[in-house]
C-alpha positions in Angstrom: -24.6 3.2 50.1 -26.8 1.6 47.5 -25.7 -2.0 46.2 -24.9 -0.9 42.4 -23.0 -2.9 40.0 -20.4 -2.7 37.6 -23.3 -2.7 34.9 -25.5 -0.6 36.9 -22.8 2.2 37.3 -21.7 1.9 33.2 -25.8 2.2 32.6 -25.7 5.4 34.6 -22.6 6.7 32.9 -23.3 5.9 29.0 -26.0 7.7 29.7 -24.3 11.5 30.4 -24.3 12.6 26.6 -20.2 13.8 26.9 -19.4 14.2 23.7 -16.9 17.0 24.1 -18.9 19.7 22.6 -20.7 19.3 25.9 -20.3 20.2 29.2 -19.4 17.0 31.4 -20.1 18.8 35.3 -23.0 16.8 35.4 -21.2 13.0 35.2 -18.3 14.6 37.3 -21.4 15.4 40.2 -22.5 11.7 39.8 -19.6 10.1 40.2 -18.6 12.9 42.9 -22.2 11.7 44.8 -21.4 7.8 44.2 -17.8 8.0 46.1 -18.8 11.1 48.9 -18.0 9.4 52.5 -15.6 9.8 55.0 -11.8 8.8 53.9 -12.6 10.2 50.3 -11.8 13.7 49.5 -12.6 14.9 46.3 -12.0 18.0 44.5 -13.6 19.3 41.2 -10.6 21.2 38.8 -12.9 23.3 37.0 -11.7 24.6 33.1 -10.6 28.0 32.7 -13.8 29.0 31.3 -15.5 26.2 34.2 -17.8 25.0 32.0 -15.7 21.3 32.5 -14.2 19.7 35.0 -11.2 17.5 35.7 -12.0 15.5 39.0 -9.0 14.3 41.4 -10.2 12.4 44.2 -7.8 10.8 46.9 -8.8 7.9 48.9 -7.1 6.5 52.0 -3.9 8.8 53.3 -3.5 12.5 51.5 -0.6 12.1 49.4 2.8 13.1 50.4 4.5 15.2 48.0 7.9 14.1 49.2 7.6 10.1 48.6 4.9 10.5 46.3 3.7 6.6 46.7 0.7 4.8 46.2 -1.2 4.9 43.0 -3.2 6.9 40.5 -5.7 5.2 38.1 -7.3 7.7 35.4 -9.7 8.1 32.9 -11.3 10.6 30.5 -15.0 11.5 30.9 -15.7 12.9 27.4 -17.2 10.5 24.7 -16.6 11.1 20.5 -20.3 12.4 19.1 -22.4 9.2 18.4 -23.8 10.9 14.6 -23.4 7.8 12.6 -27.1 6.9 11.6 -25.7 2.9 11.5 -26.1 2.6 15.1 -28.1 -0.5 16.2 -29.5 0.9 19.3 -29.3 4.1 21.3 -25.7 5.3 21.6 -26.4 6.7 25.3 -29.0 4.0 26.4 -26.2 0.8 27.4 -27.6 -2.1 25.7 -26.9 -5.9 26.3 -25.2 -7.5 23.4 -25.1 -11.1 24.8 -21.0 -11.0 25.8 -21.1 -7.5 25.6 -22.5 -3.9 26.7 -23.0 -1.7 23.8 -23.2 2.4 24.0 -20.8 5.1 23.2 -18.1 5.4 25.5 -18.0 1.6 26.8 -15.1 1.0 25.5 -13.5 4.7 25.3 -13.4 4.6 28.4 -16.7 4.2 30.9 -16.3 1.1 31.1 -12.9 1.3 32.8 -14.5 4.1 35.2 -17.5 2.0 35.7 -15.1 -0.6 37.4 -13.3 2.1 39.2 -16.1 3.6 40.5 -17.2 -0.1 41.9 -14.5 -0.9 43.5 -13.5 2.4 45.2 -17.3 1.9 46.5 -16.3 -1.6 48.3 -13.4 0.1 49.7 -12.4 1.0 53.3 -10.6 3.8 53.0 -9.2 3.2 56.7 -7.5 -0.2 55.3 -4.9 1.8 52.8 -1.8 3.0 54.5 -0.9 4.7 50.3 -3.3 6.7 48.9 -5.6 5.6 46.3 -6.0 8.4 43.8 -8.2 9.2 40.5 -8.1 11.5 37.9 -10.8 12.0 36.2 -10.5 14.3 33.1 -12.7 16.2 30.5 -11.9 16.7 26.6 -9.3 14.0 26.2 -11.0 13.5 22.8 -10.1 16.8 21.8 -6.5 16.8 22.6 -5.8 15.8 26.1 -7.1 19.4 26.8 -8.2 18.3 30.5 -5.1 16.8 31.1 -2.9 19.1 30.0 -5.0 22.1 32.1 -4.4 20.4 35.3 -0.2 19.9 35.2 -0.6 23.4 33.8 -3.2 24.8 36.3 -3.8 23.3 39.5 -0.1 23.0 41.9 -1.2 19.5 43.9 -0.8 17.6 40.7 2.9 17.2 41.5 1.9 15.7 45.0 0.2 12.6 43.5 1.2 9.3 43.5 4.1 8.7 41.0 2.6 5.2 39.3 -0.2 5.7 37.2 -2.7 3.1 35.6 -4.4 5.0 32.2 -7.4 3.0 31.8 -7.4 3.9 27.5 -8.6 0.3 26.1 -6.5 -2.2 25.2 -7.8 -5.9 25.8 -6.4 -5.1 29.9 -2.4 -6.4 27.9 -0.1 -3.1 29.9 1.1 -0.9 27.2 4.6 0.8 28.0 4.5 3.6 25.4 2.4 5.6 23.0 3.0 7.9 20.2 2.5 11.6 20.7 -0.3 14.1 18.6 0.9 17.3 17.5 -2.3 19.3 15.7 -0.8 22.4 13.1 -2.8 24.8 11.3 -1.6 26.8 8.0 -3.2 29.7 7.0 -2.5 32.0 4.0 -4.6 35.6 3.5 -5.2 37.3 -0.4 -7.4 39.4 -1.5 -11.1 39.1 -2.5 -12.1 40.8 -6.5 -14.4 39.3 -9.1 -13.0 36.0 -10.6 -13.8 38.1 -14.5 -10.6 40.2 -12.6 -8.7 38.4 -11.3 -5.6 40.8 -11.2 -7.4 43.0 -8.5 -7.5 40.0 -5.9 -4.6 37.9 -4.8 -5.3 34.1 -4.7 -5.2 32.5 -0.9 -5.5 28.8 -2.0 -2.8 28.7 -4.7 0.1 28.8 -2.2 -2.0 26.6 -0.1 -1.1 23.9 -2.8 2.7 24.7 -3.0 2.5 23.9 1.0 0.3 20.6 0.3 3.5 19.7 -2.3 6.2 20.9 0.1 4.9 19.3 3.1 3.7 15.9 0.8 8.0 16.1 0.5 8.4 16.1 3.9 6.1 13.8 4.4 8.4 11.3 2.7 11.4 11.8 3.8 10.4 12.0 7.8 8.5 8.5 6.8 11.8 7.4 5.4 13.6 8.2 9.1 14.3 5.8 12.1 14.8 7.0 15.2 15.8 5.3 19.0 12.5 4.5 19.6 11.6 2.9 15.6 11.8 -0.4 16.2 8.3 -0.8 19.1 6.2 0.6 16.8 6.0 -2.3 14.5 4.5 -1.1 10.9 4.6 2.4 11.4 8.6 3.1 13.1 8.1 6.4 11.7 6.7 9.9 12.9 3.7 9.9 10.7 2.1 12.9 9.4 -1.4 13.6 8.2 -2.1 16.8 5.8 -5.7 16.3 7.3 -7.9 19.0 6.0 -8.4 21.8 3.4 -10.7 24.8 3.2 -11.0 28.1 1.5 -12.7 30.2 -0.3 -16.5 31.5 -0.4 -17.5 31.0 -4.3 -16.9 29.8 -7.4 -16.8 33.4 -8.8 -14.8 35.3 -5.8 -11.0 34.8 -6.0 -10.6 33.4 -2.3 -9.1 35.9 0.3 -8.6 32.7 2.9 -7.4 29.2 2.9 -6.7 26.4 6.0 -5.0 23.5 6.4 -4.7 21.6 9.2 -2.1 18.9 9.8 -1.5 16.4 12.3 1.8 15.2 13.5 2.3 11.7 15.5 5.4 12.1 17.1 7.8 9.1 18.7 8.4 8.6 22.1 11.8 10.7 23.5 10.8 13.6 20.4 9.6 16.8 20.8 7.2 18.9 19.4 9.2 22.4 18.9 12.0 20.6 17.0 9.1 19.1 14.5 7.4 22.6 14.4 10.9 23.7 13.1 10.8 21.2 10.3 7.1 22.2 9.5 7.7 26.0 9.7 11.5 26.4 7.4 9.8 23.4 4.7 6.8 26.4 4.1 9.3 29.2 4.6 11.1 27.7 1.5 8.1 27.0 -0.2 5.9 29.7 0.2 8.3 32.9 1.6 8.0 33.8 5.4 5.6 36.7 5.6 3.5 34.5 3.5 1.6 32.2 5.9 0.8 31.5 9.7 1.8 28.6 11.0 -0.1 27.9 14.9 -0.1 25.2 17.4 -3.4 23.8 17.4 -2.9 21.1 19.9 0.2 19.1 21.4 -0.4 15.5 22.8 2.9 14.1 24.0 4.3 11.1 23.9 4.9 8.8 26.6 7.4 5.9 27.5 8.3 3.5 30.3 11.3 1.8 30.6 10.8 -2.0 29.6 12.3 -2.8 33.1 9.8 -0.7 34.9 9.1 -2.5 38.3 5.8 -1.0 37.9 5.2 -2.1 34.2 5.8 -5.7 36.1 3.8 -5.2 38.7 0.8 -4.4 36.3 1.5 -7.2 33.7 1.1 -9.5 36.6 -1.9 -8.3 38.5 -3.5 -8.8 34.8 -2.0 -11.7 34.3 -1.1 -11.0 30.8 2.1 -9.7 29.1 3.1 -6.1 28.3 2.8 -4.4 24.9 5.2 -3.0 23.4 3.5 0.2 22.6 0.4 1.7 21.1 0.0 4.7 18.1 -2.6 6.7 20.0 -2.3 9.7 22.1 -3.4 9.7 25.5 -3.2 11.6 29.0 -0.5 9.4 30.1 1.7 12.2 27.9 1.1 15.2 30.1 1.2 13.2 33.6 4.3 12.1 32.7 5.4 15.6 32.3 5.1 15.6 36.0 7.1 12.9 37.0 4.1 10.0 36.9 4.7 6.9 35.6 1.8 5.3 33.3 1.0 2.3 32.1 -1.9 2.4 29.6 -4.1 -0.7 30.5 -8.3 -1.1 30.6 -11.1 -2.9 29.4 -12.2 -3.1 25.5 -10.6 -2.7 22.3 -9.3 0.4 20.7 -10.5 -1.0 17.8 -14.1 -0.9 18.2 -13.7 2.8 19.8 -15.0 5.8 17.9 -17.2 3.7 15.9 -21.2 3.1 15.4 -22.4 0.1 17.8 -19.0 0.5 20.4 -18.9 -2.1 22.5 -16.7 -3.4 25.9 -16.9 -7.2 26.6 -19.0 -8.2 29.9 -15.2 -10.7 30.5 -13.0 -7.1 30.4 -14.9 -5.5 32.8 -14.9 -8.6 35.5 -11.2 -9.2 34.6 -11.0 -5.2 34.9 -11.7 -5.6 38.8 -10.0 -8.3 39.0 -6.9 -6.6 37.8 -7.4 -3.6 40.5 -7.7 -5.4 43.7 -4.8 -7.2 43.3 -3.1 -4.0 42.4 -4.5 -2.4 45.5 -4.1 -5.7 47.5 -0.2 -5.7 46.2 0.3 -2.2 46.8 -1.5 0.2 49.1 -3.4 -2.1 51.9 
């Protein structure tokens, strides 16, 4: 195989335009084509509609469903659009910044499958007596969509490894839990008439504001609540909700037949999403009368949580050499693998800071420190 670097590899990467509204097959074939060899099978997952692809790819021994060792590290392949005109350079062209390499997705997370991608390339896949596994997924940024369609979809995803590195950024400190995303949607119908008469239409947006008020009150009073998990989330212990956005309408003189809004829920670890869709739905049901809205599920990110004892959580902290955080608000896939008995650490290169904005950047130091991290892993674990 060609001699390609870390940098080399991210160049190639950053430059597959996966933003989500996009296909991704095309970086999933790359990276298939960079690790093809004997010892490495690899298997695209396509999407229902197989325009995407998740891509699971097992290196070393085939996994045994009954043990379930060895070890999974995963990453998203989709990228947030790059639109912001105050970018410095090409968003898909990887640029050197001095410390750092700047493109969309460096950070969120190429970078971290740049790394992978290296070192499964330098690996003898006859050396591991555990299976080396990734999981590659599509449309993270959209809701964990890939994620969640392979634990739903594809019946070897309970015969992988149960320890699981999630390479989401985070400055490489292990992150033992993460809030969950739950996406809502209310929608109330009238009927159109000319705004001079008015009492032959019925008005969709005025009960949309009752629900803004009710929901404002619950809101507050959810914001007010502590729960088991409170006190690792630092400024925000609380299940934090978003009334997000608003539409409806067509003109100024047309009494408005439809109106939206959409809502999004960060739940705490060891909470689920049907009790909060509960909440959500009898707080309109009050406010607005039953038969008077629809309330649907747009999207449901779980939350996830290792025990702050986890051997594994150890075994991570000390391959990076740095100590565990408590827990992060972001969603990430970590929530549906878990699902299916893995258990994740969220640790990679960058800062979650930086992602999702104009001029995203990973430092050169991350990405060295990155593979660092990973063969001592592998050297600790699977050889």
């Amino acid at each position: 195989m060609p001699n390609l670097t870390i940098p080399d590899l991210l160049r190639r990467f950053v430059a597959f335009d996966t933003v989500s509204r996009n296909s991704n097959r095309a970086l999933a074939d790359d990276i298939s084509s960079l690790l093809d060899r004997p010892g490495v099978t690899i298997t695209p997952v396509p999407s229902p509609d197989g325009q995407k692809a998740n891509l699971v790819v097992v290196i070393g021994p085939e996994p045994d469903p009954v043990t379930r060792d060895g070890l999974v590290l995963s990453g998203h392949m989709d990228v947030v659009p790059a639109d912001e005109p105050d970018w410095s350079s090409d968003p898909f062209t990887l640029t050197d910044s001095g410390s750092t390499w700047t493109g969309r997705g460096t950070a969120d997370m190429k970078g971290f499958l740049a790394v992978v991608v290296h070192r499964v390339r330098a690996l003898d896949p006859s050396t591991l007596q555990q299976p080396l596994v990734l999981i590659f997924t599509y449309d993270e940024e959209l809701g964990t969509l890939g994620a969640h369609d392979l634990v739903q979809r594809w019946p070897r995803v309970s015969h992988l490894p149960r320890t699981a590195i999630i390479g989401e950024p985070t400055s490489l400190h292990p992150v033992r839990m993460h809030k969950g995303h739950l996406k809502l949607r209310v929608q109330t119908s009238g009927i159109p008439a000319h705004s001079g008469y008015p009492h032959l239409g019925r008005n969709a947006i005025e009960p949309i504001g009752r629900a803004i008020t009710a929901l404002t009150a619950l809101r507050k009073a959810i914001e007010a609540e502590r729960h088991e998990t409170s006190d690792s989330f630092g400024a925000v212990p609380f299940v934090a909700m978003n009334l997000a956005t608003v539409a409806g309408g067509t003109a100024v003189n047309i009494v408005p037949d439809h109106a939206t809004l959409d809502i999004g829920i960060r739940l705490l670890p060891r909470m689920t999403s049907g009790t909060m869709i509960d909440r959500v739905n009898d707080t309109l049901a009050d406010a607005l009368g039953v038969d008077q809205y629809t309330l649907e599920m747009l999207g449901d990110s779980p939350p996830m949580m290792v025990p702050d004892d986890s051997e594994f959580l150890g075994r991570v902290s000390r391959a990076a050499k740095l100590a565990p955080v408590e827990s992060v608000s972001f969603a990430t896939d970590a929530g549906w693998f878990q699902t299916v008995g893995m258990e994740c650490v969220i640790c990679g290169p960058g800062s979650i800071e930086v992602a999702h904005k104009p001029n995203e950047y990973v430092p050169k130091n991350d990405l060295a420190a990155t593979e660092v991290m990973l063969t001592r892993l592998l050297n600790d674990s699977l050889t």
